[in-house]
N, C-alpha and C positions, 0 to 999 in steps of 0.2 A: 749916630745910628748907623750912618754908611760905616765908619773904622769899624764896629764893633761887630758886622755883619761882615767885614772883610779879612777881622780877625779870629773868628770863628770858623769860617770860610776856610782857611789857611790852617786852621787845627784839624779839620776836618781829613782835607787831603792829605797830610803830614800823617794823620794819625793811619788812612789807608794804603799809602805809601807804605809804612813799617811793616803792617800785618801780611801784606801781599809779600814784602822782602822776606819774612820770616817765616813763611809758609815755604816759600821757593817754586809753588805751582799757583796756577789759578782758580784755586775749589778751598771751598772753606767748608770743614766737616764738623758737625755738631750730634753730639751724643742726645737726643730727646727723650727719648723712653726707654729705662731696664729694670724689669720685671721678671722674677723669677717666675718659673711654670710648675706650680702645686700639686699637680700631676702628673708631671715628669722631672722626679728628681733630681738634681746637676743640672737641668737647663734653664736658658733664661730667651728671653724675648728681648731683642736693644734694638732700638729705631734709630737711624741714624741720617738727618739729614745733608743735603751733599748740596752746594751751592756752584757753578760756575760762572766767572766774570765770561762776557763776549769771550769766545775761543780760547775759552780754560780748559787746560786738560789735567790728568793724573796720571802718574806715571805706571807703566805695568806692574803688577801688583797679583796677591793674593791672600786669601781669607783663611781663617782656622781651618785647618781640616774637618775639626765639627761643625761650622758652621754650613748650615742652609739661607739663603740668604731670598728673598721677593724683594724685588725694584718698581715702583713708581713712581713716573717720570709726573712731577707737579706742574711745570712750568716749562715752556721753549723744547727742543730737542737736543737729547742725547747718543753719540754716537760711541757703539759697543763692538767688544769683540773679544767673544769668549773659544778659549779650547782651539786657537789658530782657523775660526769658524769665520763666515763674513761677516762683516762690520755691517751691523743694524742700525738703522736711527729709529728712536722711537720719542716719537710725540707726545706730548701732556696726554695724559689721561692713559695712557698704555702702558704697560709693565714687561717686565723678563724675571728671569732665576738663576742663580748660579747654584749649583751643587758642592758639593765638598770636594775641595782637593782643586777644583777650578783655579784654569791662571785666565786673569783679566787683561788684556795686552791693550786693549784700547776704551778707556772713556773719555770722554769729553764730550765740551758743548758742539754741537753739529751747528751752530750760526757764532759768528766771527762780532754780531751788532748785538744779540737779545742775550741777556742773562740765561740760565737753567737751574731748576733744580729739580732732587729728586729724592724721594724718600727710601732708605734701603731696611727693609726689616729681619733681624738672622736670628733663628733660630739657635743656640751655637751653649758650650759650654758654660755654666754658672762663674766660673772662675777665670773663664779667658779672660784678658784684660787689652791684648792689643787684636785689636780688631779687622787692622792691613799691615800688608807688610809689603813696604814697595821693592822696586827689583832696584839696584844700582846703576 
């Protein structure tokens, strides 16, 4: 019972070890919801959840130019900072916007111990398909 609990144990970590290597940041994004809008022809709806380990960040970054994008923050605090503007942290339960054409120069988790995540919903072209495009 103990080996099989300590080899599962070991697959575990092994297995989040990789993911985290081949991300190369610490935010794991997941596409949840895209839904076209039958009222606005070419657009769609994509929800997008955004997960970060303790003191995960993403690197600067920006969104379609169609895209309109609502953020709320689900869990822990995120710290932002859009359009060379001050770095906000906002708390579970509170939200922000970015507008089209916005460049994101800072997200990440605002605490270094508690996870975060946060759900990003954009408005944005039926057809786009990448959704950030990080800076080099």
């Amino acid at each position: 019972m103990i080996r099989t609990f300590l080899c599962a144990t070991a697959l575990v970590f092994a297995s989040v070890a990789s993911v985290t290597a081949d991300e190369g940041v610490d935010e794991k994004v997941t596409l949840v919801y895209d839904q076209p809008l039958p009222n606005v022809p070419g657009k769609s709806m994509k929800g997008v959840l955004v997960e970060y380990a303790p003191g995960g960040t993403s690197p600067a970054h920006t969104h379609p130019k169609s895209a309109f994008i609502y953020a709320t923050v689900l869990e822990g605090a995120i710290a932002s900072q859009v359009n060379g503007g001050p770095v906000t942290v906002y708390h579970a339960g509170e939200s922000f916007s970015e507008f089209p054409g916005d460049h994101h120069a800072v997200s990440e988790n605002a605490s270094k111990t508690e996870r975060a995540r946060l759900l990003a919903v954009f408005v944005v072209d039926t057809n786009e398909t990448n959704l950030t495009t990080y800076e080099k």
